[in-house]
C-alpha positions, 0 to 999 in steps of 0.5 A, a space after each residue: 489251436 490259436 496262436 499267442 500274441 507273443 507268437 504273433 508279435 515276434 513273427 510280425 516283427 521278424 518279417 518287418 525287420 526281415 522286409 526292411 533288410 532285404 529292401 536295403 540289400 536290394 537297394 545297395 545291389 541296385 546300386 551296384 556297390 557305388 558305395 566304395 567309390 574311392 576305389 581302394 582295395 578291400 584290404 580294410 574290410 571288417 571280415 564279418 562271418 555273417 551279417 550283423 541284421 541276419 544274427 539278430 533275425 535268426 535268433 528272433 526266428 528262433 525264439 518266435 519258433 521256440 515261443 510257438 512250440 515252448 509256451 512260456 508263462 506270460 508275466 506282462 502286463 501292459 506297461 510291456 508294450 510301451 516299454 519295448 516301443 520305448 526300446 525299439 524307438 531308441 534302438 532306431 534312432 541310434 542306428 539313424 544317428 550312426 548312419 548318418 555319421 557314416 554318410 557324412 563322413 562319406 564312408 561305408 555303412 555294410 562291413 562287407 565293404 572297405 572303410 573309407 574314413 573312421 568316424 569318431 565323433 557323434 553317437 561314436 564318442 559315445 559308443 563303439 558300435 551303435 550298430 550292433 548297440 540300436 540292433 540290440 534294443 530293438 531286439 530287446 524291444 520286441 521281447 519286451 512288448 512280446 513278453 518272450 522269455 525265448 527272447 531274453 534268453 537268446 540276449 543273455 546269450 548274445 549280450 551277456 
């Protein structure tokens, strides 16, 4: 039995994505937290109940399993791939954008640390959490390129 393309986009796309998570959970745990240098308390702590990059994994995971055991019809056609490149470009560069505004505002990126300074300007005049916003796109980004309905459904759900 072969395996779809969709099946192998979305599985090659989780463990990327997944890869480049664990790099930066790595490199912050070898820095042993000298993100919060300021040495305030964690009283200003968003209280997130899990990761915002780990909901984004566990649903594309789940749709990559749901593609390989539900097949849906494939509606794309080519033009899909260069419209989620185009989506997943975007998303990152937000991210990029909003992490920049945090690092130089000298504040914690991770919502398991404390903030340090409100970053208002930037992206952030724009939106309230590019974050979440560029997470959003490359998600959306892979399900287009993808052409996973599992995908899009899973965003109805998060999203809408």
């Amino acid at each position: 039995m072969a395996i779809s393309e969709t099946v192998l986009i979305l599985a090659g796309g989780t463990a990327v994505l997944s890869i480049a998570f664990g790099i930066r959970v790595a490199v912050r745990a070898m820095t042993n937290g000298r993100e919060a240098a300021d040495g305030s308390g964690a009283s200003d702590v968003a209280g997130v109940i899990a990761l915002p990059p780990l909901i984004f994994l566990g649903f594309l995971a789940a749709a990559t399993v749901l593609e390989a055991v539900i097949s849906l019809p494939d509606l794309g056609g080519p033009a899909r791939y260069l419209g989620g490149a185009a989506l997943a470009a975007c998303g990152f560069v937000i991210i990029f954008m909003a992490a920049g505004r945090f690092n130089a505002a000298g504040t914690n990126i991770p919502p398991t640390l404390p903030t340090t300074a409100p970053v208002v300007d930037g992206i952030y005049r724009r939106t309230r959490n590019p974050f979440y916003l560029g997470a959003v796109l490359v998600y959306l980004g892979l399900g287009v390129a993808a052409a996973s309905f599992w995908t899009m459904c899973w965003s109805s759900r998060c999203c809408g």
